[in-house]
Each structure stands twice: as C-alpha cells, then as structure tokens.
C-alpha positions as CSV (number, residue, x, y, z in Angstrom):
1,X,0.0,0.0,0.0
2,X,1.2,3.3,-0.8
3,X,2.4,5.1,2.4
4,X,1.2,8.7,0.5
5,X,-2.0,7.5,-0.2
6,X,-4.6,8.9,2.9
7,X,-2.6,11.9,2.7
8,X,-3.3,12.6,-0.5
9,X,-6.7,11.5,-0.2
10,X,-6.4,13.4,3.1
11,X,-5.9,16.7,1.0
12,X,-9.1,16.7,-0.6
13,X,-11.7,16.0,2.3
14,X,-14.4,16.6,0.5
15,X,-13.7,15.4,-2.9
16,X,-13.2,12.1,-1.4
17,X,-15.9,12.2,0.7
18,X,-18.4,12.5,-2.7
19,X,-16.7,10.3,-4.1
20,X,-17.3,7.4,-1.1
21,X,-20.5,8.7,-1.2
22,X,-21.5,8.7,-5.0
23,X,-19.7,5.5,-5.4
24,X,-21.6,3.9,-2.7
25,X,-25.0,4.6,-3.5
26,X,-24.9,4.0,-7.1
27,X,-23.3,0.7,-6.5
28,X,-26.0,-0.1,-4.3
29,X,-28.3,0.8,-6.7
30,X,-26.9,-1.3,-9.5
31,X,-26.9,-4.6,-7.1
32,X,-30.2,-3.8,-5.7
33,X,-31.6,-3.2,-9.4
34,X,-29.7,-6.3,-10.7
35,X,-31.4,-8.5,-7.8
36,X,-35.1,-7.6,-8.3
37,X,-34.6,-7.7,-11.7
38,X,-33.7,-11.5,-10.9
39,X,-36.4,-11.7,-8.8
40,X,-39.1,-10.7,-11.4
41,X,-37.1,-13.4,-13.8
42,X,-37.4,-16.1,-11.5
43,X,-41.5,-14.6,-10.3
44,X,-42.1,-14.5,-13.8
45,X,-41.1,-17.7,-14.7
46,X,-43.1,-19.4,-11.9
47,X,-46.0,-18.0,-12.6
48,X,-45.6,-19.3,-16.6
49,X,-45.1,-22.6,-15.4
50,X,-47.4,-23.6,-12.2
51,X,-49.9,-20.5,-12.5
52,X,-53.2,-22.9,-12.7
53,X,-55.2,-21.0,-16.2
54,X,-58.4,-23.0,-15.9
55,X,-60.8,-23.5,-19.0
56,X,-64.4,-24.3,-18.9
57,X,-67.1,-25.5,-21.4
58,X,-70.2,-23.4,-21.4
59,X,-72.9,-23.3,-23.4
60,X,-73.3,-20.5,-25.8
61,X,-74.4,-17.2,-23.6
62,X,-72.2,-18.5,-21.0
63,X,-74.5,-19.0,-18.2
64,X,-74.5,-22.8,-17.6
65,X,-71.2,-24.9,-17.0
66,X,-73.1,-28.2,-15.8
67,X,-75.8,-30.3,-17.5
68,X,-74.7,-29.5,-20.5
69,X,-75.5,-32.6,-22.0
70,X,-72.8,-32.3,-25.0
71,X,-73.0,-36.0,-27.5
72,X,-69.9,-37.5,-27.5
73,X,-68.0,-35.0,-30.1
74,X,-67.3,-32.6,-26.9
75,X,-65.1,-35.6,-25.4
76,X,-63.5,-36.7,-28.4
77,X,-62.7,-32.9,-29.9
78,X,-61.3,-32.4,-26.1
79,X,-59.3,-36.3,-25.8
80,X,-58.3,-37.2,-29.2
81,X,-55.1,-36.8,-30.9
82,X,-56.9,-36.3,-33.9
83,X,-57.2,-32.7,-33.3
84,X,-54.6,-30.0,-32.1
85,X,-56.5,-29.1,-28.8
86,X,-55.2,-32.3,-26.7
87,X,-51.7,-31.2,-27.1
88,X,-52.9,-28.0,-24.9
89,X,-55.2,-29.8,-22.1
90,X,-54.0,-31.3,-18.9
91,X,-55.9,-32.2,-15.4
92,X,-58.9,-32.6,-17.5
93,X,-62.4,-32.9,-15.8
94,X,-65.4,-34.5,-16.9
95,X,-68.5,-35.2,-15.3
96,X,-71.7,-37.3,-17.0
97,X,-75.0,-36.6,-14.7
98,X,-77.7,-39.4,-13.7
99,X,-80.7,-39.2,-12.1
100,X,-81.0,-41.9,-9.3
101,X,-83.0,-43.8,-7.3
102,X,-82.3,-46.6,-4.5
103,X,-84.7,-48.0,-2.0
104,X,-81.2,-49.2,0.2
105,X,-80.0,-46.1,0.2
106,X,-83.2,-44.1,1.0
107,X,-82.8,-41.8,-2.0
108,X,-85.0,-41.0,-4.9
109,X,-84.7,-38.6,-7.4
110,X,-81.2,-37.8,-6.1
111,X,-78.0,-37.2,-8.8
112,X,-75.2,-39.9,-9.4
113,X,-72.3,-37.9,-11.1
114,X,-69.7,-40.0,-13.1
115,X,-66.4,-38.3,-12.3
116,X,-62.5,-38.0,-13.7
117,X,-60.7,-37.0,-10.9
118,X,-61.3,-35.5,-7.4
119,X,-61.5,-31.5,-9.0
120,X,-64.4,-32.6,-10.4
121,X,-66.5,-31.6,-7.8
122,X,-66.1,-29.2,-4.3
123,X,-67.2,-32.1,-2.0
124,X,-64.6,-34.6,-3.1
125,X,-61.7,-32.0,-3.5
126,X,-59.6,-31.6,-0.5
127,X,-58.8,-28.0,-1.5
128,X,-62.1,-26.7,-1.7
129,X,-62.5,-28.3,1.7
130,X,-64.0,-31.6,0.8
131,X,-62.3,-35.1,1.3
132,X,-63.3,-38.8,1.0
133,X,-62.5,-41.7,2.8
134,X,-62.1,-45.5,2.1
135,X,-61.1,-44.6,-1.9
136,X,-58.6,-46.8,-3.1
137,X,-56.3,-45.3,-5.8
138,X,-57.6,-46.5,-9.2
139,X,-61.5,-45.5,-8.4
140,X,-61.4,-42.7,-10.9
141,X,-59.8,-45.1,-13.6
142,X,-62.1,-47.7,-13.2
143,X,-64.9,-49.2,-15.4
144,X,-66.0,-51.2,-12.5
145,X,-69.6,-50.9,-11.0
146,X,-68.6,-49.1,-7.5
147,X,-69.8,-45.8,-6.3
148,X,-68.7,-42.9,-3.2
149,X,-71.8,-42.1,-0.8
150,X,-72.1,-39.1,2.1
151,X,-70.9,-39.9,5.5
152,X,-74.5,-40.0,6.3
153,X,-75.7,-42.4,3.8
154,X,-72.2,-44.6,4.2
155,X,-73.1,-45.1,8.0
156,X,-76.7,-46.2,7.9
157,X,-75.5,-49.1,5.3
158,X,-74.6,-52.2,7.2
159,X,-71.4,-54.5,6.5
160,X,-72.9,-55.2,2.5
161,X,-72.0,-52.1,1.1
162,X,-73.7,-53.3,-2.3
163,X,-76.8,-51.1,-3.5
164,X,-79.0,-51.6,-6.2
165,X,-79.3,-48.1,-8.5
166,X,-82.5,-47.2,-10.8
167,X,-80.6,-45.0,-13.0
168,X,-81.8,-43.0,-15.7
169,X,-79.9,-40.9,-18.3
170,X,-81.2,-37.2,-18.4
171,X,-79.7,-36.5,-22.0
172,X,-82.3,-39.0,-23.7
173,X,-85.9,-37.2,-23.9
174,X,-88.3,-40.2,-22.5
175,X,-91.5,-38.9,-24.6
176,X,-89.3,-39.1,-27.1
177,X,-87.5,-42.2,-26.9
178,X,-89.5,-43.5,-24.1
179,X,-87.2,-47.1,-24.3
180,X,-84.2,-45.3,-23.9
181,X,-82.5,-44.0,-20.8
182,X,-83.5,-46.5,-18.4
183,X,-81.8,-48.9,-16.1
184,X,-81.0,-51.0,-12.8
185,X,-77.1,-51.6,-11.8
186,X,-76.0,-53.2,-8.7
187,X,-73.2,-51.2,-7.3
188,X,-70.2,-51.3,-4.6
189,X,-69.5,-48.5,-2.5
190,X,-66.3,-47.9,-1.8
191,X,-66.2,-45.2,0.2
192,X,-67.6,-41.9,1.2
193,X,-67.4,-38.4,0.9
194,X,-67.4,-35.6,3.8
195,X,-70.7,-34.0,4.8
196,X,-74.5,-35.0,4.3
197,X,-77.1,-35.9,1.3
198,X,-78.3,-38.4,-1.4
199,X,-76.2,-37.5,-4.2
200,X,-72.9,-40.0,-4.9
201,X,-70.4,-40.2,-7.3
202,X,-69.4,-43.0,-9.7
203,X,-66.4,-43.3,-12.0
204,X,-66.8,-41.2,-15.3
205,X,-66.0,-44.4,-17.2
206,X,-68.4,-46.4,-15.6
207,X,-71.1,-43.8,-16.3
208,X,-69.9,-43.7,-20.3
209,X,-70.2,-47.6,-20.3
210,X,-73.6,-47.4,-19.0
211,X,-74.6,-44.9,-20.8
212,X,-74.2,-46.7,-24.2
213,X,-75.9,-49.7,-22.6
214,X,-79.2,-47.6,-22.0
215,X,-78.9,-44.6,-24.3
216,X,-76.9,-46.2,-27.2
217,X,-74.7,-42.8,-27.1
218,X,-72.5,-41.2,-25.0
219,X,-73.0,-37.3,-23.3
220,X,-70.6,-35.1,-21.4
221,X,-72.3,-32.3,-18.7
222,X,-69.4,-30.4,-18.1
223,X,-65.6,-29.9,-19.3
224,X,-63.0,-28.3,-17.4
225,X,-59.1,-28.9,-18.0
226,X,-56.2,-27.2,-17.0
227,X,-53.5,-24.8,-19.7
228,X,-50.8,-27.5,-20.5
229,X,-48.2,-24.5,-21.5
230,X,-49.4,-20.9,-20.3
231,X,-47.1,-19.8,-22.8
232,X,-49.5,-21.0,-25.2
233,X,-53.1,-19.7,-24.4
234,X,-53.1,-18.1,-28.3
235,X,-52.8,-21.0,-29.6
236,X,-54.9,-23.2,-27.1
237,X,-57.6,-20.6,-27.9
238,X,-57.0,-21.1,-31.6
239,X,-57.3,-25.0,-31.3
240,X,-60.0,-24.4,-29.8
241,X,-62.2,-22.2,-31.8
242,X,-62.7,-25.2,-34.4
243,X,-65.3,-26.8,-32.3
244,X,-65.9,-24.4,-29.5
245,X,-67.7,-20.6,-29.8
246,X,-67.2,-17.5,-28.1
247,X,-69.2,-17.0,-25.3
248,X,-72.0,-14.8,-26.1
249,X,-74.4,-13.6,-23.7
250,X,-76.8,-12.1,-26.4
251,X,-76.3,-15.1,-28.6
252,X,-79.7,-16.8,-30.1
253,X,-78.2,-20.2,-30.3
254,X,-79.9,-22.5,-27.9
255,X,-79.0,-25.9,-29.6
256,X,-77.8,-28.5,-27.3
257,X,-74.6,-29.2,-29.7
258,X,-73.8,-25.7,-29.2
259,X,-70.6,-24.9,-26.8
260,X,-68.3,-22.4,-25.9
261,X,-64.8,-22.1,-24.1
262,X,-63.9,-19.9,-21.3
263,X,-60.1,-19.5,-20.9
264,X,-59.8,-18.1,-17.4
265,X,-56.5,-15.9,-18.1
266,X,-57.0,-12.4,-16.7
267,X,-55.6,-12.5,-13.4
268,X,-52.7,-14.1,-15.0
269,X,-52.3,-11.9,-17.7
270,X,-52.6,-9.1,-15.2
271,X,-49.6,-10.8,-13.1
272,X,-47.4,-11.6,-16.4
273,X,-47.8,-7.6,-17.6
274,X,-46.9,-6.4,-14.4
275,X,-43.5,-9.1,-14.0
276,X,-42.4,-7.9,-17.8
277,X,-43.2,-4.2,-17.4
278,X,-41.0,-4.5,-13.9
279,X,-38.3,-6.2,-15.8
280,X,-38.4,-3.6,-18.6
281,X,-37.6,-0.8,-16.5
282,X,-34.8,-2.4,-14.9
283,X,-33.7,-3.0,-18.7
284,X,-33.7,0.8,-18.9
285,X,-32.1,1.6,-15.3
286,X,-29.2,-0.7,-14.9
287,X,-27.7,1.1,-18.5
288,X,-28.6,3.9,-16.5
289,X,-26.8,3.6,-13.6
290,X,-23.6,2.5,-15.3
291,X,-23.0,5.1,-17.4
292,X,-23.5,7.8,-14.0
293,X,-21.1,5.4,-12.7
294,X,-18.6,5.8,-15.8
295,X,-19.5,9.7,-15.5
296,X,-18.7,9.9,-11.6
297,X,-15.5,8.5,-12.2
298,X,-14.4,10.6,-14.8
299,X,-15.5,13.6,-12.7
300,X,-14.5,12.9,-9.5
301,X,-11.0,11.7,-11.2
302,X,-11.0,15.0,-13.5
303,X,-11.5,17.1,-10.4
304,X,-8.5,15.4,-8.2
305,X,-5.9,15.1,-10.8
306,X,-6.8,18.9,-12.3
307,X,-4.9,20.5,-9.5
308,X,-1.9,17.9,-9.5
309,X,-0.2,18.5,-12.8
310,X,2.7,20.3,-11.6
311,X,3.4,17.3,-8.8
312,X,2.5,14.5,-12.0
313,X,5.1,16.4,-14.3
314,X,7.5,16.8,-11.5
315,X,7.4,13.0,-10.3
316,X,8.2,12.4,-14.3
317,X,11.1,14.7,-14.4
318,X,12.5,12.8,-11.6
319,X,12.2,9.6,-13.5
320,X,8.7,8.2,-13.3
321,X,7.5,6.2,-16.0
322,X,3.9,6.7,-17.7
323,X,2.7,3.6,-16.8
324,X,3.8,3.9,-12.9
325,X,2.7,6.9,-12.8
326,X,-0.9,6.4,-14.3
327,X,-0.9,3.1,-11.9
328,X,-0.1,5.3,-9.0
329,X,-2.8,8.0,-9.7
330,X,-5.2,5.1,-10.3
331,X,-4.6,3.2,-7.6
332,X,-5.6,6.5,-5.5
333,X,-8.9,7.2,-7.3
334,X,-10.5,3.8,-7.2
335,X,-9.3,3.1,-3.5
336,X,-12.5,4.6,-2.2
337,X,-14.3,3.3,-5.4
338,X,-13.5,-0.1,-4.4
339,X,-14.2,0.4,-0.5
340,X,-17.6,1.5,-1.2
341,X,-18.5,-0.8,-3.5
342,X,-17.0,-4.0,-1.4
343,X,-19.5,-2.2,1.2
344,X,-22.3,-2.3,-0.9
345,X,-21.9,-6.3,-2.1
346,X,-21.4,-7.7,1.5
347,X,-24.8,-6.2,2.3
348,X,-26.9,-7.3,-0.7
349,X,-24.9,-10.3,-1.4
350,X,-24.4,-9.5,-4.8
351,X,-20.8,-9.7,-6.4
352,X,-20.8,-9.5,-9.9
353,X,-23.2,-6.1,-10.7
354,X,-20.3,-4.7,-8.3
355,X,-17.3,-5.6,-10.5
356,X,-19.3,-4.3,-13.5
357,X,-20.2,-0.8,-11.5
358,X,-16.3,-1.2,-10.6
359,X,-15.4,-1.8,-14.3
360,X,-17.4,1.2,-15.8
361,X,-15.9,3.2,-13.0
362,X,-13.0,2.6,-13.6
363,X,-13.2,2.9,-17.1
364,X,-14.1,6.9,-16.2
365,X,-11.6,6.8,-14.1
366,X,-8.7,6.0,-16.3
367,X,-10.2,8.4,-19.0
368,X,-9.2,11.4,-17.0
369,X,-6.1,10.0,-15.5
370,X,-4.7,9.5,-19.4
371,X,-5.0,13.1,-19.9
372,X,-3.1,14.2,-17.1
373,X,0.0,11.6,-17.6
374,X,0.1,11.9,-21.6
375,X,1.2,15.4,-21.3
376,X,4.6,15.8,-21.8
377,X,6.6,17.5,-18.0
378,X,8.3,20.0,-19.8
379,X,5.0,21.3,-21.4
380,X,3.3,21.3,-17.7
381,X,6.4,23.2,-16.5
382,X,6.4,25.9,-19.3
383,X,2.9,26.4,-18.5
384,X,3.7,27.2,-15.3
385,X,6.1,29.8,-15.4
C-alpha cells in the first residue's frame, strides 16, 4: 500500500468524501436493481409454469357450465389426438350426470355424477375443503360398478355395502324415446365423501359404459381442464375455436350441440404484464446507472488530478514512468471506489453487478487519468512559469 496515499486522499476532504458517497449509493443501486430484476425473472417464470389457467365449457351465452349434455364430439374434440387441442389440455375434468334412485340407500330422485378426478367436484376436492374416505387409488380409472356415498348415507348401510341403483340418463328425452334412458345396476360402495345428502359419485368411465348400454350414445355435462403451456393460451384458444364458440351472452343459439370455451386468463395476464413491465424498466435503469457510474469517475478523477499536474510532471522529471505513474494515480482514485463498493456487495450479497459498476468506473476513471499523464513534464512546466 502506498504510504502517501490517505494523505493525499487526506488533502481533498471533500472530494473524497463524494466520491465514497456517490460510489456507494450508485453501486447499491446497481446490485439492488440487478437482484429484483432476478427476482421478477425467477417470479415471472413461476407464474408461466405452475400459475393454474383454468378453461371451462359453457354453453353459448355462458351462463351454464353443468348439465350441458354435450353428445360424444365434446369428449372426443377435447381427448383425441386427432385434433390440435389435446396437445394443450391437462388435469382434465369430466362429469356425466344421472338421475338416481335406491330403496337401500333411502334416495330418490337424487344425482349420481360419473367423475374423472377429485377437482371434479367441491365435496370430493380436498382444497375446496371436501375429502373422501375409504377410496382406493384406481376409483377414478375404473370401469367397475362401485360408487362414493355421504358420510351420512355410508353409516346407515350395514357390513354389505352393495346397492342396487335405478338410473336414468337425463340427456335422452323419454317422450321421445320412451325405451331409452333407463336402467338398474347393482353397485359397490367404496367409500364416502365428507358432509351429508343423497347425491354419490361413480367413475366417469363407468357412467360412459352405462350410458351406451341404456342410451346407445354417450353425453358429457361439463368440461373443465387445466392450460398444459401458459405460454400458449393463443394457440390453445386457436385449437380451440374449431369446435368451440365464443361465449355470447346475447347469442340466439340455444341448440344442445352448441358450446363455448372460457379460458380463465385475466388475473394471469394481469400478473405476467406487471412481471415484464417490472423487468423492462430495470432493462432501462441498470444502462442507466452504469453510465452515471462511468460519469462519476471521470469527474471525480477530473476534479482530483486537475490541480496535480505540476506534482505528475514533476514525479516524471525525476524519472517516473507513464505507466507507474498512471498506476499510481489510479490506484488513488478507485481506492474509495472499491471500499464503497465491497461495502455495498457484503450487504446485498451480490458480487458481480459490483465488478461491473467497478469496471465502468474505472473505465471513467482511467479516461481522466490518461489526460493528465500523456502530457509531456516539460510542457506542464512551461505552462507554469
């Protein structure tokens, strides 16, 4: 270390006092700015890959999402590989409604749902508070003739748990096609599901199955499925649009075969703007900040080594070289520099946007520090007589 260096750093109090200070907060800045600008990368791309975008089937004014009673091209559209859509879907949800009655279960006129998975409905999601018990694994897989009951219904059953079920299939008009729609399954429950009341569930396969048997087609009363790609809701909604209609609440359409999509995307549209508009402006500040730093040094540098020429030409004279000399004046102006901005790194735990403030301040630095060391002694000297 220099021995001459806090004195001459000494001889300009307040010069060097800016400069700790100056050099201090802008290196702050820069680590600070260079960290939430991480944090938005890292927010943004979180939300892009586990924000939950949830689409729903209506019908065509939007105001029903259940009962729907869609024939079999809603599924296949939705399921098949045949068609672009499927490569968007995931966590789909499917439900296919059936009236039901039971004399062991005490019920009539109650509703047998045919299910995918647990989201399918609020009772039997644990997130929306609901829960089952007893349910082995595979139940929403299954073909098999089992069924979920309430708690309430579940106890007053004794030790057989097998019920007979009148089912009949509300998509098929019975004035219509009065031998259609009908018919009696024996059925194993399984488990139950948390609270009261007649209604149960069945697997959404099993319901299909059984609806060919008595209706000789297949319907759907509601479709809901996850975004597979947020990155892709353009050309989700695109897919879609080949089979599905905009929602319009004025619309005239009141065919049954008629559907529309809902792609639930504001609030995360709303969070994606505000992430990319946060990570723009720190686009625009960190620039920002390093050419002030690049500016401070070359002004605080300008400022020092103005009044020193005589000393710089005289320490030449005396046999000096350029490149000592320029390392020596350096070395003075970027001591504080580099104090501050060590400082600044140990309390945001950020290294590197510190070595680039460091680098553009030096930069400024050694642009003022050439000018005073490429002048020739003997021209200082003259200059000063």
């Amino acid at each position: 270390m220099d021995p001459y260096l806090f004195k001459r750093l000494w001889r300009r109090p307040w010069l060097s006092l800016c400069s700790l200070i100056l050099s201090g907060v802008l290196c702050f800045l820069m680590c600070f700015l260079t960290g939430y600008r991480q944090e938005q990368e890292d927010k943004l791309r979180e939300t892009q890959d586990s924000f939950e975008i949830l689409c729903v089937v209506s019908n065509v004014r939007g105001n029903q999402t259940t009962s729907l009673r869609l024939w079999s091209w809603a599924e296949y559209f939705v399921t098949s590989d045949e068609f672009e859509l499927h490569n968007y879907v995931k966590d789909l949800r499917m439900t296919k409604e059936y009236e039901v009655s039971s004399l062991e279960l005490g019920v009539m006129d109650a509703l047998a749902t045919g299910v995918t998975n647990q989201r399918c409905s609020e009772r039997l999601d644990p997130a929306l508070g609901g829960g089952t018990q007893y349910i082995t694994d595979e139940f929403y897989t299954s073909e098999d003739r089992i069924c979920i009951v309430s708690e309430e219904v579940y106890d007053q059953l004794g030790e057989d748990k097998t019920v007979k079920l009148a089912l009949r299939d509300p998509a098929i008009n019975e004035y219509v096609e009065a031998d259609l729609g009908f018919g009696a399954y024996e059925f194993q429950v399984v488990g139950c599901y948390n609270g009261k009341g007649p209604n149960l569930f069945i697997p959404f396969r099993t319901a299909q199955a059984i609806s060919v048997e008595i209706s000789q087609r297949t319907t759907v009363d509601s479709i809901a499925f996850l975004a597979a790609d947020n990155r892709k809701l353009d050309k989700l909604s695109e897919a879609a649009s080949l089979k599905f209609k905009t929602v319009d609440p004025l619309s005239p359409d009141l065919e049954s075969i008629s559907a529309a999509l809902t792609i639930h995307d504001e609030q995360y549209r709303a969070t994606v703007a505000v992430l990319e508009q946060n990570i723009e402006r720190t686009a625009y500040l960190i620039p920002v900040i390093l050419l002030l730093s690049l500016g401070v040094g070359f002004l605080i540098s300008f400022l020092a080594t103005r009044g020193e020429r005589m000393t710089y030409a005289l320490m030449r004279t005396l046999g000096m070289t350029k490149g000592r000399l320029f390392a020596s004046i350096l070395r003075e102006q970027m001591f504080l520099t580099l104090l501050a901005a060590l400082t600044a790194a140990l309390i945001t735990g950020r290294f590197q946007p510190a070595l680039w403030y460091l680098l553009c301040h030096s930069i400024g630095c050694c642009i003022a520090v050439i000018r005073s060391v490429r002048v020739a002694p003997t021209a200082i000297l003259r200059e000063q007589e």
